[in-house]
C-alpha positions in Angstrom: 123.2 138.8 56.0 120.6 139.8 53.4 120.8 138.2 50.2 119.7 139.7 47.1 118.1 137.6 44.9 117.2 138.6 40.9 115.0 137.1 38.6 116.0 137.1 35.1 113.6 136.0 32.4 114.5 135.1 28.6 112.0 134.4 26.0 112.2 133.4 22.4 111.7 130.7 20.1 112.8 127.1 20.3 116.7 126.4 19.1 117.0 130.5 19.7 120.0 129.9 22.2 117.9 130.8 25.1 119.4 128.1 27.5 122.9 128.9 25.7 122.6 132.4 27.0 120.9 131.8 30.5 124.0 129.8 31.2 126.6 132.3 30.2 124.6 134.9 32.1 124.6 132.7 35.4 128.5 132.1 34.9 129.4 136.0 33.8 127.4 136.7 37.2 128.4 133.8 39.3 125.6 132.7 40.2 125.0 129.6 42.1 121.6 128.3 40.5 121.3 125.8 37.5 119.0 127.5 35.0 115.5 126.3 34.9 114.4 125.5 31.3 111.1 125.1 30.3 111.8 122.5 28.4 111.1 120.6 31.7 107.8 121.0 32.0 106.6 120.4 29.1 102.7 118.6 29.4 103.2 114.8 28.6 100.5 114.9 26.1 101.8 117.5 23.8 102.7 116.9 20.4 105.8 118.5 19.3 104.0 120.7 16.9 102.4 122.3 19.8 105.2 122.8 21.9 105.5 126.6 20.8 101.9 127.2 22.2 101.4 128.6 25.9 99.1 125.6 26.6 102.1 123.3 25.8 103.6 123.6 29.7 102.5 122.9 32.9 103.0 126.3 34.2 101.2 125.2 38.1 104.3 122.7 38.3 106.9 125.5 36.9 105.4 128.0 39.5 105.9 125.1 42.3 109.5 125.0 40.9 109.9 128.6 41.4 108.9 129.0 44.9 
């Protein structure tokens, strides 16, 4: 059996409901995966003030994540 898998991707600002809406998409669509927030991989040496700057995450671990 071939299983069809579908990447959705939702972007906005911090506090935007983002992870309020991925998981109400996941349940509306039954979908068996936990979303994956980027609040996890956040760089440890970021100040909060940069957290809205691409720089701010450790994308080569989020990409790890995702394979």
């Amino acid at each position: 059996m071939v299983r069809q898998v579908v990447v959705i991707g939702i972007t906005g600002s911090s506090a935007s409901g983002k992870s309020t809406l991925a998981r109400r998409l996941a349940t509306a669509l039954g979908s068996p995966v936990i979303p994956l927030t980027m609040d996890l991989f956040f760089r440890p040496d970021i100040e909060p003030a940069e957290w809205e700057l691409p720089s701010a995450l450790n994308t080569d671990t989020y990409l790890a994540a995702l394979a």
